[in-house]
N, C-alpha and C positions, 0 to 999 in steps of 0.2 A: 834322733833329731826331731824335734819339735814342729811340724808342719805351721806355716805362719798364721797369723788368725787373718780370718776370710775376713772381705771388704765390708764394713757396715753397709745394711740396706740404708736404701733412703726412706723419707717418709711416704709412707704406704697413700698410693693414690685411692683418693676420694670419689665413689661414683655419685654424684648427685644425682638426682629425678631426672628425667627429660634432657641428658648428655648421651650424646649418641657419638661411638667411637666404632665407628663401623669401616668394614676397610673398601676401596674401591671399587664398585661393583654391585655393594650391596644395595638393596636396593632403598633402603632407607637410609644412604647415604645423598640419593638424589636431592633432594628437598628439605630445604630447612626450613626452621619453623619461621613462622610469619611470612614467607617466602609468596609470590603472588604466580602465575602464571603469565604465560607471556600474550599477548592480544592475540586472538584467533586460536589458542590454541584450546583441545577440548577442555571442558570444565568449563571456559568465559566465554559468554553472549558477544557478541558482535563481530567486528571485522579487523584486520588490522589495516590500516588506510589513513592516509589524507584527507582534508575536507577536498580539495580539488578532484582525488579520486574516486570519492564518494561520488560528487558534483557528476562527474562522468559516467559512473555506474549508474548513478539514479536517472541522470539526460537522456540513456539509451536504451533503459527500461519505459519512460515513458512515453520516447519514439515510436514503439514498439505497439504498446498500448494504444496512440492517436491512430494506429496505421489500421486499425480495427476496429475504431469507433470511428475515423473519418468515413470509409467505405459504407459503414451502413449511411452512414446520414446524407452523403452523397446520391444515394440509389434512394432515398426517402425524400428527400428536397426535391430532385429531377424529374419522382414522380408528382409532386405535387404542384408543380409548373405544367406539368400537360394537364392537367384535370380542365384546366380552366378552358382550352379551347375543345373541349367534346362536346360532343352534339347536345348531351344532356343537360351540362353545367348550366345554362338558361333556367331549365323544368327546376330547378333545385328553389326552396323557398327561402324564406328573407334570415330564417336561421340556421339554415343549413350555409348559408354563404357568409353569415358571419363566423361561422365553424372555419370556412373553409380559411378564410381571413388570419384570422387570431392564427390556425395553423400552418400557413406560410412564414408569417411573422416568428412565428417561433422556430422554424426552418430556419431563416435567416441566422436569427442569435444565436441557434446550436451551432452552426455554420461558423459562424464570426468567433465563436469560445473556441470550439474544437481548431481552427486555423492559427488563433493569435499567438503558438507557443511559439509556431517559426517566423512570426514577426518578430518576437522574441530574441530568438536568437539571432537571425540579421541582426538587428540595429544594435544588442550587445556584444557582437562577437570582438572577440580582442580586447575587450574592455576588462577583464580580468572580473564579471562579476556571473561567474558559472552558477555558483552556488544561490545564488539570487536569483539569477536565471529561473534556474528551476524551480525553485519552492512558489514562484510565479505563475509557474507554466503548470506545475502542479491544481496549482489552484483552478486557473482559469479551464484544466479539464474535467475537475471535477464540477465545476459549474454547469460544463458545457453538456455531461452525462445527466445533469437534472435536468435543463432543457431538453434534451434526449427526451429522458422519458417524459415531459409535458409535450413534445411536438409528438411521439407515437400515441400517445391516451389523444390526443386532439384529432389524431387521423383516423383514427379506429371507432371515435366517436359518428366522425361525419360519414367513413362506409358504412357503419351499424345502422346510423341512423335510414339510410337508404334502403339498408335490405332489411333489415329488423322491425316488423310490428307486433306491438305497441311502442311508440321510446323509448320507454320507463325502462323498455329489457336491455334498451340499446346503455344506458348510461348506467344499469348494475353490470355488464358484462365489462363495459370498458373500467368500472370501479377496481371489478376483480382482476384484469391486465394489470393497472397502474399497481395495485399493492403487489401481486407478482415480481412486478421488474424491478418495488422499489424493496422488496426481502431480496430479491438475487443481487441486485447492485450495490446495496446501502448497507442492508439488516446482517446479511450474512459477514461479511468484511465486518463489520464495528462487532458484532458477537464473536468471532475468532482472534480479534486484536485485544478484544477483554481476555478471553479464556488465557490468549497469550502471555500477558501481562499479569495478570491474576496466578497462572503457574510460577513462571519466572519469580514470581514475589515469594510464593511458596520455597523455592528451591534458595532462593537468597536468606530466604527467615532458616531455613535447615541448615545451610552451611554457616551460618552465623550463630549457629546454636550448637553446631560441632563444633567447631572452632573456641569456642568460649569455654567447653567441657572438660 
């Protein structure tokens, strides 16, 4: 007896370049090509969030911040409201008093930057404009940090000038403070948001050049 002839094959599968027939598990079954990552997860920059949650994270970071730069300027203003009635403030000469002047005034406006973020917030709260808010309040404390450091150079100026002879040494000392406070506050922040920005660019030119290969 003649065994029957077997089933024709079919036509014989084709593996093209870049078809991946991998079975569950494997691991290059995860990810398909052009496939992205999901927000926050490793490999992509940023967060996964809401403008509103943003709005919120950022509001309470820079709560955080004022509640560290209010304090000193507090304890720096308060001192400079007694100076006026000691015994000495009289002996002091006609330009040391306009030192002292120019740096109450500037008391004042650090005072008035660093306080308006929670004007801020009162008079918008419930208004639904968070995100406004803050890029506001952001502002007006960095303002308030350069008044900072103009009311400390303006105080360091008028004690120097008191206990320091010649002047000449009292206004290179106070030179050297102000560029101090303004590489720790200013220079150093914008040279780290470059290098930031500058890698990130680097790693985005690399995966865009694997990717393309």
């Amino acid at each position: 007896m003649t065994p029957p002839p077997a089933a024709p094959h079919g036509p014989e599968e084709s593996h093209t370049p870049g078809r991946t027939d991998a079975a569950p598990g494997d691991p290059g079954s995860s990810r398909r090509p052009g496939a992205s990552s999901a927000p926050g997860s490793s490999g992509t920059p940023g967060r996964s969030e809401t403008r509103e949650e943003r709005a919120d994270r950022k509001w309470a970071d820079l709560l955080q911040e004022l509640r560290v730069a209010q304090t000193g300027v507090q304890i720096l203003f308060g001192f400079l409201l007694t100076v006026v009635f000691q015994q000495r403030f009289p002996t002091l000469s006609h330009t040391d008093r306009t030192i002292y002047v120019v740096t109450v005034v500037l008391g004042a406006a650090t005072t008035g930057a660093l306080v308006a973020p929670v004007s801020f917030h009162r008079l918008l709260s419930g208004q639904r404009l968070k995100p406004e808010m803050v890029r506001w309040a952001g502002r007006l404390t960095l303002v308030g940090l350069v008044l900072l450091l103009a009311t400390m150079a303006s105080s360091m100026l008028l004690i120097l000038r008191v206990v320091v002879s010649p002047h000449d040494t009292a206004l290179w000392l106070v030179a050297g403070i102000a560029a101090w406070f303004a590489l720790c506050w200013f220079a150093l922040p914008a040279w780290a948001r470059h290098v930031a920005r500058r890698e990130r660019g680097v790693a985005k030119g690399d995966e865009d050049g694997a990717e393309g290969e």
